[in-house]
N, C-alpha and C positions, 0 to 999 in steps of 0.2 A: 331186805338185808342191806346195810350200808354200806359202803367202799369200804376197801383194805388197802392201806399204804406200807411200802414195805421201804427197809431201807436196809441194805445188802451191801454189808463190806468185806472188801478180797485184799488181801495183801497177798502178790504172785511173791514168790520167789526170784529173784534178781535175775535169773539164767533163759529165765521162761518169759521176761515180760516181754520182747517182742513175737511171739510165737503167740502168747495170749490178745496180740490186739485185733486180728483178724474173728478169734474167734468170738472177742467180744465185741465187736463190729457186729456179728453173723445172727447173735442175742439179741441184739437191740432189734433191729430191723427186723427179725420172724415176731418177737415179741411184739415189736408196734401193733405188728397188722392185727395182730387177735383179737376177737371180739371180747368185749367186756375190759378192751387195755384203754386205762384214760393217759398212763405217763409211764413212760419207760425212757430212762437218762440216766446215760453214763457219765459218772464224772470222775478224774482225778484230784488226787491229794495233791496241791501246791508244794509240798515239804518233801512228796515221798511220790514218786515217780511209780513206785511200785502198788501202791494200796488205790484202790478202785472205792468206790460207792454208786453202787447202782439206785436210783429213787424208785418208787414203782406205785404205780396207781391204779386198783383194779374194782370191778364197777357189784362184784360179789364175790363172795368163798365160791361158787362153783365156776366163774370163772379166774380165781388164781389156781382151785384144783386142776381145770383144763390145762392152764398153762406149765403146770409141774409135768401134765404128761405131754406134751408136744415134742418132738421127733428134735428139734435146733436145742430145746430146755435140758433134753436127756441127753445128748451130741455134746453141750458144755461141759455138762457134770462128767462126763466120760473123761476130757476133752484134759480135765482141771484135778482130776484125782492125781495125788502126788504132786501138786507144782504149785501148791499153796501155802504160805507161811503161816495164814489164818484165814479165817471166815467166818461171821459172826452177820444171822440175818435176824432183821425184828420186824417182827408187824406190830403194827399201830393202829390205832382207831378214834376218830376225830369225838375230842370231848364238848368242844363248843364253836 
């Protein structure tokens, strides 16, 4: 099966964004270590202080299913219910 790239965007709610940066520090770094993770990068919007893009790169579907259930994975979502203004996540898959 071929890589999964994901591209994950958070717009926090204004009130929540420094409360969110730790935990999205806490993401990055459980997610690195996982096996089957080739990219995991968080970036900020230049315009908008509040909207994230997480990039993601994983090496199969059963390891992006692993990392949906991982203990830091389920701790975010917990973590980010209600303190979101949006979320919009895509996966992709390399056509050439």
């Amino acid at each position: 099966m071929s890589e999964i790239q994901i591209v994950a965007e958070l717009e926090v709610l204004p009130q929540y964004r420094e409360a969110f940066m730790p935990e999205l520090r806490a993401l990055v770094d459980g997610s690195r270590g996982e096996y089957g993770n080739r990219r995991y990068d968080l970036t900020e919007d230049v315009s908008n202080m509040c909207r994230f893009f997480v990039l993601e790169t994983w090496a199969s579907q059963e390891a992006l299913d692993a990392h949906n259930g991982t203990p830091h994975f389920r701790a975010f979502g917990a973590f980010a219910e209600g303190k979101l203004r949006h979320m919009n996540v895509t996966l992709l898959k390399m056509v050439c």
